[in-house]
N, C-alpha and C positions, 0 to 999 in steps of 0.2 A: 504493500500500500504506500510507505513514504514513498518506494523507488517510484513508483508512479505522479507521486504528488510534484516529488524534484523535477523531475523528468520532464513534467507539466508546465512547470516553473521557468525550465530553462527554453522551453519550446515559448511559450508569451514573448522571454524577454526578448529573444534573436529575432520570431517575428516581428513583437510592437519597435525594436533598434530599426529596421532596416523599413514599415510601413508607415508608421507612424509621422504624420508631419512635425516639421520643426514648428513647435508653438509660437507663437507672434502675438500678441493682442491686437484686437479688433479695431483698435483706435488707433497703432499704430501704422498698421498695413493699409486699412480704406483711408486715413485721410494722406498718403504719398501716392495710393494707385488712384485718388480721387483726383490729384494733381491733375496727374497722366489721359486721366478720364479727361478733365476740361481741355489739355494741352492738346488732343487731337480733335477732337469736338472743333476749338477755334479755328486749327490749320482747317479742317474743312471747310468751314464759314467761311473762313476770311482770306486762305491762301496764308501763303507767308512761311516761318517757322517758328515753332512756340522750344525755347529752352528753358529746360523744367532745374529747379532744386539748385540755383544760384547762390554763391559765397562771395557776395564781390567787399573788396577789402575797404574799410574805412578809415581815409586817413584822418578825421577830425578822432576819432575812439583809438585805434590802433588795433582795431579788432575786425571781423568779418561780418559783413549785413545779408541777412540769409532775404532770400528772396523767393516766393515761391515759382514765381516763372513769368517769361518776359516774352510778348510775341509780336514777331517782326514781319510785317509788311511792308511793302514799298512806297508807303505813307504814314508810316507809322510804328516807334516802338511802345508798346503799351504793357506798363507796369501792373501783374494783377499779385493780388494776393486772392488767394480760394481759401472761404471760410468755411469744412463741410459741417455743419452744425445741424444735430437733431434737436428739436424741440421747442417750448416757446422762446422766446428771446425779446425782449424789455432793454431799453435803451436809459441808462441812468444821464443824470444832469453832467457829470463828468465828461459824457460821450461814449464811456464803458458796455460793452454788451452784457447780458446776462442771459443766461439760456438755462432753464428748466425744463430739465428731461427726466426721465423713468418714473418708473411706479411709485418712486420715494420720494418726486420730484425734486430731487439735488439740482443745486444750480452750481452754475461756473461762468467765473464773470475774466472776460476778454478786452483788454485795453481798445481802444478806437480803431478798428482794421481800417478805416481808409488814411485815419492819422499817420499808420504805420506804415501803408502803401507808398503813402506820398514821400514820407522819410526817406524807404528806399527806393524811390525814383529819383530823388536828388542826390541819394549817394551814387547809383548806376552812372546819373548825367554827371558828375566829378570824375567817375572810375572812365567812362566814353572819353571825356576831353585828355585826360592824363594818358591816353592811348591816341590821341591824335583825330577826335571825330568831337566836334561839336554842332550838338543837336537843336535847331530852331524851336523856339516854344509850340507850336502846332504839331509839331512831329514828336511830342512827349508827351503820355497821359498816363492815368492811374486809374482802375476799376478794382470794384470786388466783386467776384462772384462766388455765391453763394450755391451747391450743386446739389444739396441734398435735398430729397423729396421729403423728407420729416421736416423740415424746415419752417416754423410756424410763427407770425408776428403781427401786432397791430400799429405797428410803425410806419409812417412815411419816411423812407430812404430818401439819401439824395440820389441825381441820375448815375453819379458816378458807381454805387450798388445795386448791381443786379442780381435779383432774389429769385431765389428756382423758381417762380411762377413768370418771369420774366425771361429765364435762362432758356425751359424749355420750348418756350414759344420760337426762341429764335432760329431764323430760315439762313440755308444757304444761299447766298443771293449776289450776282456782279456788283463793281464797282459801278456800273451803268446805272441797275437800277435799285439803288443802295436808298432803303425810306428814310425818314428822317429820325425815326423810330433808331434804328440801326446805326446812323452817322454818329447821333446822338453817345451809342454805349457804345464804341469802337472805333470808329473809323470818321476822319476829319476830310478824308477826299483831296489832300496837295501831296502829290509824290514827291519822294526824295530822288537826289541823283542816281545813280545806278554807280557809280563810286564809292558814295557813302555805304550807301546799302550793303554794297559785298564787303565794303569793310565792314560797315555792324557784323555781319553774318560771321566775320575771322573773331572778332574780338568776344562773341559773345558765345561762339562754339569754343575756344581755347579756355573762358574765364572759370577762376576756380567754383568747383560744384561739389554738391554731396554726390560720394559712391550710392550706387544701388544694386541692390540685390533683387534678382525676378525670380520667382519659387511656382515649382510646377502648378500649386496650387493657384495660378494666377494671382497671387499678392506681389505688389510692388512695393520692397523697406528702402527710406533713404538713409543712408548715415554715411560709417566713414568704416571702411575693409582695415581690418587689423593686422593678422596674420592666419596662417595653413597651421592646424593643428595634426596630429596624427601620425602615423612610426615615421622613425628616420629615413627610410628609404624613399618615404613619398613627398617628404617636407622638403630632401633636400633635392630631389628631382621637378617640384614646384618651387625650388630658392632663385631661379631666373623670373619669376613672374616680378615685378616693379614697378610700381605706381609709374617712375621717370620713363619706363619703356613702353609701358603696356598699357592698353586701352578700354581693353573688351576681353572676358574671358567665358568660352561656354560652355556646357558638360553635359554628356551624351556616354549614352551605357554602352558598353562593348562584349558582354555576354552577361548568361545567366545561371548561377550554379543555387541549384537548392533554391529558396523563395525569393531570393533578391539575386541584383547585377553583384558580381563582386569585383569588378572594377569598373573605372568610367576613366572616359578619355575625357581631358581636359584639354583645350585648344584655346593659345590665347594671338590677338591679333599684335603686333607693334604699332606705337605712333609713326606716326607722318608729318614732318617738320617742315617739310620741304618749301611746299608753297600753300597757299592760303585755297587751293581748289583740289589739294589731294588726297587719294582716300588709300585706307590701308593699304601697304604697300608688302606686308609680309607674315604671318603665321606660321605657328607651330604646337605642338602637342607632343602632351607625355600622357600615361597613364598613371591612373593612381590606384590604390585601394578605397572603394564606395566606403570606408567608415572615415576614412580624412576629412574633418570639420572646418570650418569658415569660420573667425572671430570676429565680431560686426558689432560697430558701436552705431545704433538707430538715433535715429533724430530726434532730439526734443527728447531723449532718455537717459538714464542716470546708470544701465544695467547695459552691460556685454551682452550678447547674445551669440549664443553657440548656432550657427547652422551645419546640418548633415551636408555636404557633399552635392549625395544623391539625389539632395530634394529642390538642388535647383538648377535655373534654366542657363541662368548668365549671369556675368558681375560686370558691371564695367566701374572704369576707376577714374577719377579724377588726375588730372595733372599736378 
């Protein structure tokens, strides 16, 4: 009877190791993959390119201004911050949000997000010029969008916040026949040179950004890649991967013994320095053993997080 119970025991835990997702909280995953959510949502609308999870450095602090995502059109780069918030939400005299959510109705109160949009739009337009691109006042705005369907208030916003009853409404629609509705929360209609432009597009795909991690489970975490955990053979066979080298890393099963892969090819791309229009220029790959772990400091978090290996799709890394 014990042999069976051990037996039992050991069979769970090699199962639940190798099936099992890496835990994340819910708070943390939807609101980076909510980013992403809005980030492609706009490129369709609007055209352009939306870059998500921005560090651009502050020289009045001496510190980094996190950004949630900037997106550029040919008329426009536009500062948003995405507030994904469930629940009601009350607006104190401060200018402070308040959002009462669950069954317990706990609240959490939120400094002024357009006050803090606006902050980093002016730190972005410092970090632009100090790269050689200074941006006319029309060609610089601040929104927030708000994307969650829980999302419930009896406030009037100003036009600069748009609230998911607002978000969803919005159509993919030319520059031609752009309402005034839509000019309004996006788009001012004066293009920029075609100079400026491809320079924005250098300066703001190079600028420092949060790492993210993409997990089979369709979760997107932003934070910052730590190190490769796991036996010496596979640590030191992944010691070429480098934030200064490398860009993009993906991982892809290469058999399967008993219930799980028990190895995964990892393949990582190198940077391209060359010129401001080049794309990866070279890869490579090792393999590892599927229990080799990912160290990952998440955003906005106080705790490390261990991920498996095997449970995710990609890493890519900031410069």
């Amino acid at each position: 009877m014990w042999a069976e119970i051990i037996c039992g025991l050991l069979i769970y835990k090699f199962v639940r190791r190798f099936f099992k997702d890496d835990e994340i909280s819910d708070e943390t995953s939807s609101d980076s993959t909510a980013l992403f959510s809005v980030a492609h949502r706009l490129e369709k609308l609007y055209g352009g390119k939306a870059y998500v999870g921005l560090r651009i450095p502050d020289a009045d602090t001496s510190s980094r201004q996190d950004i949630d995502l900037v997106l550029l059109t040919k008329g426009q780069v536009v500062v948003i911050g995405v507030k994904n918030l469930s629940g009601i939400v009350t607006v104190d005299s401060d200018g402070s949000w308040v959002c009462e959510a669950g069954k317990h109705h706990t609240t959490q109160t939120y400094p002024d997000p357009l006050v803090e949009v606006k902050k980093q739009a002016s730190v972005l337009e410092s970090y632009l010029e100090q790269r050689g691109v200074t941006l006319l006042e029309e060609n610089l705005s601040c929104k927030v969008v708000i994307p969650n369907p829980n999302f419930r208030t009896m406030h009037a916003f100003p036009s600069e916040v748009i609230t998911y009853e607002e978000w969803k409404h919005l159509k993919p629609v030319s520059r031609k026949t752009l309402s005034g509705w839509v000019k309004g929360a996006l788009w001012t209609g004066k293009e920029m040179q075609e100079s400026s432009h491809q320079k924005l597009n250098f300066i703001l795909a190079t600028a420092p950004m949060w790492d993210r991690v993409e997990l089979k489970s369709s979760k997107i975490v932003l934070g910052e890649f730590l190190e490769f955990k796991g036996k010496q053979e596979d640590t030191l066979a992944l010691k070429q991967i480098k934030r200064s080298k490398v860009d993009r890393i993906s991982i892809q099963q290469t058999s399967m013994l008993g219930f799980a892969p028990s190895r995964l090819q990892v393949r990582y791309s190198y940077r391209d320095y060359r010129s401001e229009g080049s794309s990866r220029s070279e890869s490579k790959e090792v393999t590892v053993r599927s229990s080799t772990e990912v160290l990952f400091q998440p955003r906005d978090s106080t705790k490390i997080k261990k991920f498996k290996l095997s449970s995710l799709l990609s890493i890519s890394l900031s410069a």
